[in-house]
VEXDRENFI-38969 format. One line per field, with one value per residue (C-alpha): residue number from 1; chain; x, y, z. Coordinates in steps of 0.02 Angstrom, whole numbers. Example, Ala and Ser with C-alpha at 12.3 -4.5 7.8 and 13.67 -1.06 7.14 Angstrom:
k c(1, 2)
c c(A, A)
east c(615, 684)
north c(-225, -53)
up c(390, 357)
END
This chain:
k c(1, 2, 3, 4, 5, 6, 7, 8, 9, 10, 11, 12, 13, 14, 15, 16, 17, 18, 19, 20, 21, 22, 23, 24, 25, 26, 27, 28, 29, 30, 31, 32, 33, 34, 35, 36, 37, 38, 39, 40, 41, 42, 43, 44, 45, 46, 47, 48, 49, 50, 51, 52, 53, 54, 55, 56, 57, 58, 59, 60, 61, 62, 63, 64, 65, 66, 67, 68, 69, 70, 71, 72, 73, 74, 75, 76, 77, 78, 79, 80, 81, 82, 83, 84, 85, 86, 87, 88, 89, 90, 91, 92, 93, 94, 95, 96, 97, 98, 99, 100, 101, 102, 103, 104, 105, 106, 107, 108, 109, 110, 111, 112, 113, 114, 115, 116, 117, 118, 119, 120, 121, 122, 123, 124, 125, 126, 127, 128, 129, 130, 131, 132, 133, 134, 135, 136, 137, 138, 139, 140, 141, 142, 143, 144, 145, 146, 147, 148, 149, 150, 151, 152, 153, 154, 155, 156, 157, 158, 159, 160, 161, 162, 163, 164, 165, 166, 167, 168, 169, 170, 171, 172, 173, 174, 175, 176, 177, 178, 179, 180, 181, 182, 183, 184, 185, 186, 187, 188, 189, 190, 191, 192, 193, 194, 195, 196, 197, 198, 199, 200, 201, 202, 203, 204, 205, 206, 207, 208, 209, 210, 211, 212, 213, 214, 215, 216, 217, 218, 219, 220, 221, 222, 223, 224, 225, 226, 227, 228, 229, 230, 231, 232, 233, 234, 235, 236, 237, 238, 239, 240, 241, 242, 243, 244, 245, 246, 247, 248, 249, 250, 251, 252, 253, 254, 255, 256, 257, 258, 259, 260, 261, 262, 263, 264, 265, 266, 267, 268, 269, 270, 271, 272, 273, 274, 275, 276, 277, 278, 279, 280, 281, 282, 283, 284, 285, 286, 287, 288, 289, 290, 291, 292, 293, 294, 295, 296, 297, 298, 299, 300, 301, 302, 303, 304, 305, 306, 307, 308, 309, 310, 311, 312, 313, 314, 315, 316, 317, 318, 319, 320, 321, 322, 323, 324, 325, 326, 327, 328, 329, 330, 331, 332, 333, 334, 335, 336, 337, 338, 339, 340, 341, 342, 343, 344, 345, 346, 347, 348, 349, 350, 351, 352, 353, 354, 355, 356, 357, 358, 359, 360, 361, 362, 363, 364, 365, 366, 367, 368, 369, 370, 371, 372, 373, 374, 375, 376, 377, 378, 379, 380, 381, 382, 383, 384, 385, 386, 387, 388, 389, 390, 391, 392, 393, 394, 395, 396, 397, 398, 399, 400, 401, 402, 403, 404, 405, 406, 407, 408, 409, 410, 411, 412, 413, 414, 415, 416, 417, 418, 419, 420, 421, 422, 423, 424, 425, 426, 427, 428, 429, 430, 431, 432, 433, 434, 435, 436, 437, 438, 439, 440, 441, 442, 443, 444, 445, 446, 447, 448, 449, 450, 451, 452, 453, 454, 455, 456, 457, 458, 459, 460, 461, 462, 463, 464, 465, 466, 467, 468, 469, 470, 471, 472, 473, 474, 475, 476, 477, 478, 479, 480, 481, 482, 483, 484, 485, 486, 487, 488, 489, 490, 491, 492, 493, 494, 495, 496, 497, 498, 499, 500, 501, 502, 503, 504, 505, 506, 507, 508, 509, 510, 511, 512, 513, 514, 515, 516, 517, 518, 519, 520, 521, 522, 523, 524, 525, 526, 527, 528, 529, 530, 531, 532, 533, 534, 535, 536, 537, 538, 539, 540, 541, 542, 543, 544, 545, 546, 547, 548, 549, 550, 551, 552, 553, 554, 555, 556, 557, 558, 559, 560, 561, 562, 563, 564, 565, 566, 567, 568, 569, 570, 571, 572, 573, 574, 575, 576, 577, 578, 579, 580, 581, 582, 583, 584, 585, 586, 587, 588, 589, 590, 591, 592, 593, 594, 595, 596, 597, 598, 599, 600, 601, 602, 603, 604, 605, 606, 607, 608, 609, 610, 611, 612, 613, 614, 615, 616, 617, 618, 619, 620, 621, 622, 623)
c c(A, A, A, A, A, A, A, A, A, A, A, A, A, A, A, A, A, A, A, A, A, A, A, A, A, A, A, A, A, A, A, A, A, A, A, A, A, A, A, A, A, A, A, A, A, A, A, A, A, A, A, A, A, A, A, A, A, A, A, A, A, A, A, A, A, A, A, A, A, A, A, A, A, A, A, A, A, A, A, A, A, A, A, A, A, A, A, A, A, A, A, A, A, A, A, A, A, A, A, A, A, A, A, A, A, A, A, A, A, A, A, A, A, A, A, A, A, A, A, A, A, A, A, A, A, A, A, A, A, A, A, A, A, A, A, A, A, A, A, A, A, A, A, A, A, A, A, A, A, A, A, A, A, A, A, A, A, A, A, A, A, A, A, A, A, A, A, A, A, A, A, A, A, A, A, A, A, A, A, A, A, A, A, A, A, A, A, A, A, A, A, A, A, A, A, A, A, A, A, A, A, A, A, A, A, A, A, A, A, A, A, A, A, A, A, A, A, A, A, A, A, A, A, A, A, A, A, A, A, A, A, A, A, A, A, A, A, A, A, A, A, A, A, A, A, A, A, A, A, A, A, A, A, A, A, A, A, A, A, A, A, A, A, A, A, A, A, A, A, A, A, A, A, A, A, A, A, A, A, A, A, A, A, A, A, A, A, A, A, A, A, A, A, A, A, A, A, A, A, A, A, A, A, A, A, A, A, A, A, A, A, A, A, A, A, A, A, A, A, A, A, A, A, A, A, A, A, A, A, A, A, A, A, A, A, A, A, A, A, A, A, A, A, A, A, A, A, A, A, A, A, A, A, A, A, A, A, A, A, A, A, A, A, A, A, A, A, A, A, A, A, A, A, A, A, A, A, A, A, A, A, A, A, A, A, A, A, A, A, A, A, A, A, A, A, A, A, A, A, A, A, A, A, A, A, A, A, A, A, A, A, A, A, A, A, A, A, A, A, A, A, A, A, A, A, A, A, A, A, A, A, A, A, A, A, A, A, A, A, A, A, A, A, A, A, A, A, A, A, A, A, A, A, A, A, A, A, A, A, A, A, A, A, A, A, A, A, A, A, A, A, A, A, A, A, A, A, A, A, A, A, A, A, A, A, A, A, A, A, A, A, A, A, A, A, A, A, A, A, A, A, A, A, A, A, A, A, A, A, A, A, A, A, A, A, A, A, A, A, A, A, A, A, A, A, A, A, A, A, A, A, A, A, A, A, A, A, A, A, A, A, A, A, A, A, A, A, A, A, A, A, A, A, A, A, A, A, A, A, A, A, A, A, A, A, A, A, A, A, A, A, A, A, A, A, A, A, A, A, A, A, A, A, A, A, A, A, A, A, A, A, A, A, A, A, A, A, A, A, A, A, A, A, A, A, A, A, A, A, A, A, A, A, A, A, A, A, A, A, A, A, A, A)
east c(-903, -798, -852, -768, -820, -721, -536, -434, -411, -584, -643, -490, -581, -760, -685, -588, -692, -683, -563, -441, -452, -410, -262, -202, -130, -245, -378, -518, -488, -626, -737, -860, -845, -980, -1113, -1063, -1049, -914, -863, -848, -776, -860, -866, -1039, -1159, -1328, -1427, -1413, -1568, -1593, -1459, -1523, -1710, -1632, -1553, -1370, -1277, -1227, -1118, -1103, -944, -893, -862, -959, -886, -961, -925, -1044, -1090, -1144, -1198, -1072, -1248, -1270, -1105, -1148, -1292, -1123, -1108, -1302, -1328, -1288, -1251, -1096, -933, -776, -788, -621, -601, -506, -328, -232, -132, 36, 107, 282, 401, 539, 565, 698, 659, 824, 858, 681, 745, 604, 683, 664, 802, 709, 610, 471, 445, 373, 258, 199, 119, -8, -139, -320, -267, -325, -188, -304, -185, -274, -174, -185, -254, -166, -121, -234, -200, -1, 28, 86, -96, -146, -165, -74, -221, -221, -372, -350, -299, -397, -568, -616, -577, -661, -625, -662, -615, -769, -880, -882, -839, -781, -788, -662, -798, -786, -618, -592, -700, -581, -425, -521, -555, -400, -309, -283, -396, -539, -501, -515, -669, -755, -640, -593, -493, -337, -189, -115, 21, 82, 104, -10, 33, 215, 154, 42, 179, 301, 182, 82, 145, 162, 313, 245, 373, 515, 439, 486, 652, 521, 386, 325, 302, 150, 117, -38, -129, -306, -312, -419, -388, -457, -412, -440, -522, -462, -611, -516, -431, -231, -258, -215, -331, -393, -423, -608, -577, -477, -589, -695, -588, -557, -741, -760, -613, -652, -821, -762, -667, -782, -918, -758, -715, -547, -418, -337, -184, -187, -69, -63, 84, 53, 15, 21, 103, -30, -67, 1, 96, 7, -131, -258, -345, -492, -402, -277, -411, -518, -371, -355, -531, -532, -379, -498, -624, -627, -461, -347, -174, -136, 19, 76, 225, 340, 329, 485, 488, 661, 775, 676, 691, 519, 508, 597, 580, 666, 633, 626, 678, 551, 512, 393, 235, 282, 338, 464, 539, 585, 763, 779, 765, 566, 443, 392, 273, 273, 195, 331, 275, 336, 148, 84, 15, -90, 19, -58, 51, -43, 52, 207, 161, 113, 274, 393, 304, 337, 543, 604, 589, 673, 679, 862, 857, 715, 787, 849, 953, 777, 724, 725, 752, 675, 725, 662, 706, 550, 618, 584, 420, 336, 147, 95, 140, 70, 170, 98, 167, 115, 146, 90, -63, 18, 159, 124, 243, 254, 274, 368, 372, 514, 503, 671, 676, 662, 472, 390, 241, 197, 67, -42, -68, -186, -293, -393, -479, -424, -314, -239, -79, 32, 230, 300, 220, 146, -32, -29, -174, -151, -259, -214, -323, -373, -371, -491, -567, -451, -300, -215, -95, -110, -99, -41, -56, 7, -42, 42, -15, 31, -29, -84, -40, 115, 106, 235, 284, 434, 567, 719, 750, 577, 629, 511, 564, 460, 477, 444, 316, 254, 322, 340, 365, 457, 418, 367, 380, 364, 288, 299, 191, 224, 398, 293, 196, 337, 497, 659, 729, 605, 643, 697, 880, 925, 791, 744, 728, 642, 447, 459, 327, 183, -9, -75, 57, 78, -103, -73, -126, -45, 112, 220, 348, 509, 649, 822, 937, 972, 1134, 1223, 1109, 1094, 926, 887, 882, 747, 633, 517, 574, 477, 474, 601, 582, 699, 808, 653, 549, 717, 674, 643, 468, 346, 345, 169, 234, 365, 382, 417, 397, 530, 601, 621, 706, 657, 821, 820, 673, 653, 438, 308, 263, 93, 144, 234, 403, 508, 624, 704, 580, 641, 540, 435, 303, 389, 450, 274, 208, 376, 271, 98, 167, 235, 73, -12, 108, 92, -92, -94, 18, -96, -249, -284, -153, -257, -76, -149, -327, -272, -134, -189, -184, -74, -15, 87, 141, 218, 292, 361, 460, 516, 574, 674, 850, 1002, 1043, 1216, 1254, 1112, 1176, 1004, 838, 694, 745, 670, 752, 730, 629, 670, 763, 732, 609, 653, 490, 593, 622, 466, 354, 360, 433)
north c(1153, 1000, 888, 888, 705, 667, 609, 747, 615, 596, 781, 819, 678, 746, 916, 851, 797, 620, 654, 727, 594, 434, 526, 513, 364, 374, 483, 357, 219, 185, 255, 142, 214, 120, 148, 332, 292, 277, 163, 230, 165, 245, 239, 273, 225, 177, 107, 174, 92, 279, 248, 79, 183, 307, 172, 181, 17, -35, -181, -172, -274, -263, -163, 4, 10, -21, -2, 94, 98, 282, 368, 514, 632, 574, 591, 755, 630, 595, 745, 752, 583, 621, 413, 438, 485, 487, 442, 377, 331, 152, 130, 18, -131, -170, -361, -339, -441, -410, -514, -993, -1103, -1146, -960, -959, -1048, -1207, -1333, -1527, -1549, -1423, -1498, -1417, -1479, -1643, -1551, -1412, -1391, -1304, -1435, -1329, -1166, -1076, -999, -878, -807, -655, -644, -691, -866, -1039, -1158, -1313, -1412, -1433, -1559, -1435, -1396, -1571, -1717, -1874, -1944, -1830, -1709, -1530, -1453, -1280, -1271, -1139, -1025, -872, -829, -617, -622, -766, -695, -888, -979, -1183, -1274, -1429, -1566, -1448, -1427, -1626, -1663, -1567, -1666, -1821, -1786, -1860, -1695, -1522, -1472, -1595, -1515, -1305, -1387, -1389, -1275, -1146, -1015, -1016, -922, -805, -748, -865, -736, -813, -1004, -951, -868, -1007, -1139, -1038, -1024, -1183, -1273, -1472, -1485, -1578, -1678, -1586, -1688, -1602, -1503, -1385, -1368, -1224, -1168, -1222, -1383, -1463, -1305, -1303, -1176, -1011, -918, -778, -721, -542, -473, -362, -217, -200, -325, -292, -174, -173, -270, -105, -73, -115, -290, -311, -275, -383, -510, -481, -473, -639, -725, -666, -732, -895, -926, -892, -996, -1133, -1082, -1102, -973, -915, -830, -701, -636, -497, -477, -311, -110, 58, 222, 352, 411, 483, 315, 347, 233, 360, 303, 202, 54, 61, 76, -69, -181, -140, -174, -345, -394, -386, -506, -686, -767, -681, -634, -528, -507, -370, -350, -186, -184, -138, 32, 56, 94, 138, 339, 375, 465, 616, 682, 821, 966, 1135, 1304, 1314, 1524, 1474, 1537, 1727, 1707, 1766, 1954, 2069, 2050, 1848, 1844, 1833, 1964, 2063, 1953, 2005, 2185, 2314, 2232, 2044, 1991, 1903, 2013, 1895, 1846, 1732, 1630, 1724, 1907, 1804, 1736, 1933, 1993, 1871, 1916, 2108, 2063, 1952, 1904, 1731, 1591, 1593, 1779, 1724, 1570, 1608, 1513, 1475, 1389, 1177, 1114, 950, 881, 755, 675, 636, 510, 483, 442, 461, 475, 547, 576, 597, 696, 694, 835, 782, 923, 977, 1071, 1204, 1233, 1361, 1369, 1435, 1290, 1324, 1211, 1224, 1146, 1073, 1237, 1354, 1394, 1404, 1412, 1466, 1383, 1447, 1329, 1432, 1415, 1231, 1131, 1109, 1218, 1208, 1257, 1234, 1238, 1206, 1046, 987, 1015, 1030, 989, 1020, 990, 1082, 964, 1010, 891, 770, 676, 542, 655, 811, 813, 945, 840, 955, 836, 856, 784, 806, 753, 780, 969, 999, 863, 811, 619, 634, 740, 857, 748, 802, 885, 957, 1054, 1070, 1246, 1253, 1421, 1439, 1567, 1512, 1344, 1255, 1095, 1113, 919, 873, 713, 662, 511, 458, 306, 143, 99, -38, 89, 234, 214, 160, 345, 422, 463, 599, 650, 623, 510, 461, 277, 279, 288, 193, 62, 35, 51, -73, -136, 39, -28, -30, -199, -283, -401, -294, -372, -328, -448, -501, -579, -755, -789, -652, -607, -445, -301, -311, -103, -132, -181, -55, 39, 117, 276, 299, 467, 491, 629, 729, 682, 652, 507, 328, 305, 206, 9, 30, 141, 21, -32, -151, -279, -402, -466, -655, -722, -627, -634, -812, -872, -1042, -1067, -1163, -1100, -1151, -1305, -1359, -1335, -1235, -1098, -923, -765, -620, -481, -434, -522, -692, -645, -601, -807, -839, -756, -796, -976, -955, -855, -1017, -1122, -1020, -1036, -1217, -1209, -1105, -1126, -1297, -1385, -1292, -1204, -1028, -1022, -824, -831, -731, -539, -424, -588, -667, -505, -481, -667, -658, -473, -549, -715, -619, -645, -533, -476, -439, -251, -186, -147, -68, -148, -108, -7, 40, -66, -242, -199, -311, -443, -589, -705, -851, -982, -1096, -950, -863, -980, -944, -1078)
up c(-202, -152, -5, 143, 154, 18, 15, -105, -244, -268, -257, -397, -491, -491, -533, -683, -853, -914, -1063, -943, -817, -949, -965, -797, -725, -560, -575, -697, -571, -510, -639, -760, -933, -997, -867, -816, -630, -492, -366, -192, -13, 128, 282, 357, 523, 538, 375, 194, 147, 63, -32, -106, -117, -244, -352, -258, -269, -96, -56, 154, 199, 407, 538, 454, 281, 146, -67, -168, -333, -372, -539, -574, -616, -425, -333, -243, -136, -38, 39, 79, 172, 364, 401, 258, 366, 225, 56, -49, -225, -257, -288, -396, -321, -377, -333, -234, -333, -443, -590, 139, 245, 327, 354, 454, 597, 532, 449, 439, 574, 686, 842, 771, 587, 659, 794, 700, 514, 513, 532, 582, 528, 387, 284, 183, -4, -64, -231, -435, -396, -375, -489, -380, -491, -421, -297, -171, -121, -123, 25, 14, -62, -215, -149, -118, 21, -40, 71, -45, -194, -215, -418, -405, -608, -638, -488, -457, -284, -285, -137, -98, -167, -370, -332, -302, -440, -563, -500, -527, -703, -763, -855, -832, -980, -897, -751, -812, -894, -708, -596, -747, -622, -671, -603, -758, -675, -555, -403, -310, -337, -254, -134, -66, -116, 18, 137, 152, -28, 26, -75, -216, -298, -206, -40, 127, 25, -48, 72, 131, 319, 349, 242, 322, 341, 250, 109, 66, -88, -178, -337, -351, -495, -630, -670, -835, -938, -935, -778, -588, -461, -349, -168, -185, -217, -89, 43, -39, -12, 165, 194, 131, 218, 393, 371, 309, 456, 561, 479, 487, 659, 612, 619, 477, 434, 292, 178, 59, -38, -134, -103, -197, -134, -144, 19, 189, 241, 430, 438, 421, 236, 247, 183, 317, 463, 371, 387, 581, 590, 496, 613, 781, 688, 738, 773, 633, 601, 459, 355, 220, 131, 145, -46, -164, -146, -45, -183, -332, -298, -292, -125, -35, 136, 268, 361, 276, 358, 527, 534, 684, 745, 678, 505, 430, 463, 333, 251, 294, 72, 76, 92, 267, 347, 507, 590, 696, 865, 793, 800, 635, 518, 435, 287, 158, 10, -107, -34, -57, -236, -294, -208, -299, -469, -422, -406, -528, -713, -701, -566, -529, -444, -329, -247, -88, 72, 136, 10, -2, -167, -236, -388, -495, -643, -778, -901, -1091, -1154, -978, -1030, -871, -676, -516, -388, -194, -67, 107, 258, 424, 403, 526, 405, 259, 87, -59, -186, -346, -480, -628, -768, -888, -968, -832, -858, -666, -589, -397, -316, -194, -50, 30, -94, -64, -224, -389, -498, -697, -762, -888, -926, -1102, -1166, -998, -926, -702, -653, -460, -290, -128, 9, 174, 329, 341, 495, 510, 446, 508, 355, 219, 16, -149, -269, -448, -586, -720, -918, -1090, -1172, -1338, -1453, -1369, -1318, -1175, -1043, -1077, -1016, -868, -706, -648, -478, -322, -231, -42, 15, 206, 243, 427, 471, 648, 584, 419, 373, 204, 107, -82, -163, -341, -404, -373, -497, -583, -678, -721, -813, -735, -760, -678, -504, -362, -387, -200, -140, 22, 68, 233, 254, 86, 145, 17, 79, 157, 249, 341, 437, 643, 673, 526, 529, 432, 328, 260, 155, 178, 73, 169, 90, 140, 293, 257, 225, 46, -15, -123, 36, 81, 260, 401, 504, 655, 659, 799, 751, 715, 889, 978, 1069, 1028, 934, 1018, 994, 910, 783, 726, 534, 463, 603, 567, 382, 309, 164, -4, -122, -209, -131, -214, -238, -372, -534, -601, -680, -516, -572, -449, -460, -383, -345, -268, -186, -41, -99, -65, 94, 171, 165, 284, 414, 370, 371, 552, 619, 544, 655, 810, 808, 805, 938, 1048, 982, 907, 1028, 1158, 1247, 1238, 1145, 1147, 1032, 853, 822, 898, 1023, 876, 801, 985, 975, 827, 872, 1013, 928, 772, 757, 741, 547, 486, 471, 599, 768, 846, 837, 790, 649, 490, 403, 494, 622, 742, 636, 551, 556, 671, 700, 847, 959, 925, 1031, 1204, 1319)
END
């Protein structure tokens, strides 16, 4: 029986065997092959000190979450212990690039390069490391600007005096000899170079926003070698870099320049409510990138046929779901499913006018896909799925927990949730994985058909995975770009943050968008609900590489440190210039909205494009 306590994900995981689950691209995440056991986010009250008694792993980070370590013979304890509230399965983490300054309203001619840099802020760079070696991230006096650096990968932490020691050694192989993290990628040493880099060779030309700002990096860890960095270590991370600040009693300014896009995109996952919690700790400010998400096809959204609260009459093309009187008469999809079997042999003579048709194109060579189907939990379909060749399946979405099928060379394995505590929303979640002893999916036009059985909201939305993982062919035929955000940067209390293209001052379509839903609500969405907050420059953006040579880098991820630079320089403004010892959290996200700048081609702001413009640090401070 699957637990109610558990996110759907993690229930279709437990139900599926270990073979299966390699197979898919999400559902072994979070599973130790070697030791048999899974790791597990929860969200609990009171002590688990039982837990730890019956040889649980428990890592507690803050405000009442904590990361377990849980054999899978064990897993069902879960659902037992009362203090465990919701239970979720990590997630992989994809980095939001592809492949400034002056457009940020801060440059050296502004009146406030001289006044403001950072100085006593904390610009905290949870990312693939830093290159501290570069002279971006060093003083004047050759010595590092990096207070610490947390290496998740080494499960080692160097203080400034290590770190100082390596730069004193006289090489960089001396140095890797004492400090050996080391920045494979060079995501992260960008992304620190735009937002606090010291310009290094390039002097004031190249430095970042906030250039005297003390440094706090974490390199998150890989579980696997050649995999994703997952959810888990990322609230490691935060865990750790609120309590350094506060230890410091400095504030700190945090960026995050990746996400993923399994989930509802409404702030309900346990990620997403961590974050909010993390951003009332201490004096924080927290910034996420939109991710890259806007234009690769991978989501679709609308409104289906709305029957309301009856159903559907007899003769509107589905079967007679109502009694003589009008009053329900108790239909379920499964009368629908047995009634369409009755009255056709193929799936062209059963689509009808009611019907909304989702396609989506499955390239060549795709070893596996996840599909998610988010609706209202008050709206009942009939899902049919069509495969290339016209084979179809009808899924029952009355019908919670797991379910197997399979069309031509391709193995379903499908989850129907329910709603959860924190979520009203109804997941059907297909997986879908090579059959037999086929090594790909059958490739082409796979069609979604909702049929509307009792609907009073009609809404549904798609989500493919994230585009770094699935092939450039793969995508919706007529995708949606709105509510194209990644996770986390769909968290409340986050700084939300979107790119622009500063040459031609324009949105840049790849750049993940928000929800405006006012042609469904018909009125203007609440302030609160607003996404992405504002965008900076993220076409061209001109940062460090790790052996301090700079170049172009495009992508959300390189527009976030804009603004976790500026938070940096608004809370040395307020806070260690004493002007307003208030001004961190939801304060600067309101400064900042209120400080954005017009972009070219948006006439109403916020929007989910922009938000409410671009990123402009001189008007931003109050005054």
């Amino acid at each position: 029986m699957d637990s109610q306590k558990n996110e759907n994900l993690l229930n279709l995981a437990l139900d599926t065997p270990e073979a299966e689950r390699e197979r898919s691209l999400e559902l072994n995440v979070g599973f130790d092959t070697a030791l048999k056991s899974w790791e597990v986010i929860v969200k609990y009250h009171g002590s688990l000190q039982e837990l730890i008694l019956r040889g649980i792993g428990v890592e507690e980070l803050i405000a009442g979450y904590a990361i377990l370590t849980v054999p899978e013979s064990e897993m069902d304890i879960l659902a037992e212990t009362e203090q465990i509230e919701y239970a979720e399965k990590p997630k992989r983490l994809f980095f939001s690039d592809l492949a400034g300054n002056t457009a940020s309203c801060y440059t050296p001619n502004s009146r406030l390069f001289g006044e403001l840099t950072g100085a006593g802020v904390l610009v905290a760079v949870i990312d693939s490391g830093i290159s501290y070696w570069n002279e971006d991230f060093r003083n004047v006096d050759g010595t590092t600007r990096i207070r610490y650096l947390w290496d998740q990968v080494l499960n080692r932490e160097f203080d400034r005096e290590q770190i100082n020691e390596a730069l004193a050694a006289g090489s960089r192989a001396q140095a890797q000899q004492i400090v050996p993290s080391v920045d494979t990628t060079g995501h992260g040493t960008a992304v620190a170079g735009i937002a606090a880099g010291g310009g290094g060779t390039g002097g004031t030309a190249y430095a970042g926003v906030a250039r005297d700002s003390d440094l706090l990096v974490v390199r998150l860890g890989t579980p696997r070698a050649e995999s994703f960095p997952r959810t888990t270590e990322l609230m490691r991370a935060l865990t750790y870099t609120v309590n350094k600040a506060i230890e410091l009693q400095m504030p700190v300014a945090v960026n995050l320049s990746f996400g993923n896009t399994y989930g509802a995109h409404n702030g309900t996952s346990l990620l997403e409510r961590f974050l909010d919690n993390v951003s009332e700790i201490g004096r924080c400010v927290i910034c996420v990138g939109s991710g890259n998400e806007g234009a690769s096809g991978g989501h679709v959204g609308g409104s289906a046929a709305v029957t309301g609260r009856g159903g559907r009459a007899a003769g509107t093309g589905g079967f007679a779901g109502q009694s003589a009187d009008g009053r329900n008469a108790g239909m379920r999809v499964s009368q629908f499913i047995d009634g369409l079997t009755e009255r056709v042999t193929s799936i062209d003579e059963s689509v009808t006018e009611n019907m909304t048709r989702v396609e989506l194109v499955v390239g060549n060579y795709e070893t596996g896909l996840n599909i998610q189907l988010w609706k209202e939990y008050t709206d009942r379909y009939a899902v049919i799925l069509v495969s290339p060749a016209g084979a179809y399946l009808v899924v029952d979405t009355d019908r919670p927990g797991k379910q197997t099928y399979r069309l031509e060379q391709t193995e379903i394995l499908l989850y129907n949730g329910e709603p959860a505590p924190y979520l009203t929303s109804q997941e059907v979640y297909f997986d879908l994985l090579p059959a037999g002893d086929s090594r790909y999916l059958n490739s082409g036009v796979w069609t979604f058909l909702l049929e509307p059985i009792e609907t009073v909201t009609g809404n549904y939305t798609f989500y493919l995975p994230s585009g770094t993982v699935r092939s450039a062919q793969t995508r919706f035929v007529c995708p949606t770009p709105d509510v194209t955000l990644t996770i986390p940067s769909t968290a409340s209390k986050v700084i939300t943050v979107g790119a622009y293209d500063p040459v031609y001052e324009s949105y840049a379509d790849f750049s993940g968008r928000g929800y405006l839903y006012q042609e469904q609500v018909n009125s203007r969405t609440s302030d609160s609900f607003v996404k992405p907050d504002l965008v900076a420059p993220g076409v061209g953006v001109i940062a460090p590489n790790r052996d301090g040579v700079y170049g172009p880098v495009t992508g959300t991820s390189f527009a976030t440190p804009f603004v976790t630079g500026a938070a940096a320089l608004l809370m040395q403004w307020g806070i260690v210039k004493g002007n307003d010892p208030y001004l961190y959290g939801e304060k600067v996200k309101a400064y900042l909205r209120r400080g954005a700048k017009p972009i070219r081609g948006e006439t109403e702001y916020p929007n989910a494009r922009v938000g409410y413009g671009a990123l402009c640090v001189e008007d931003s401070l109050p005054g």
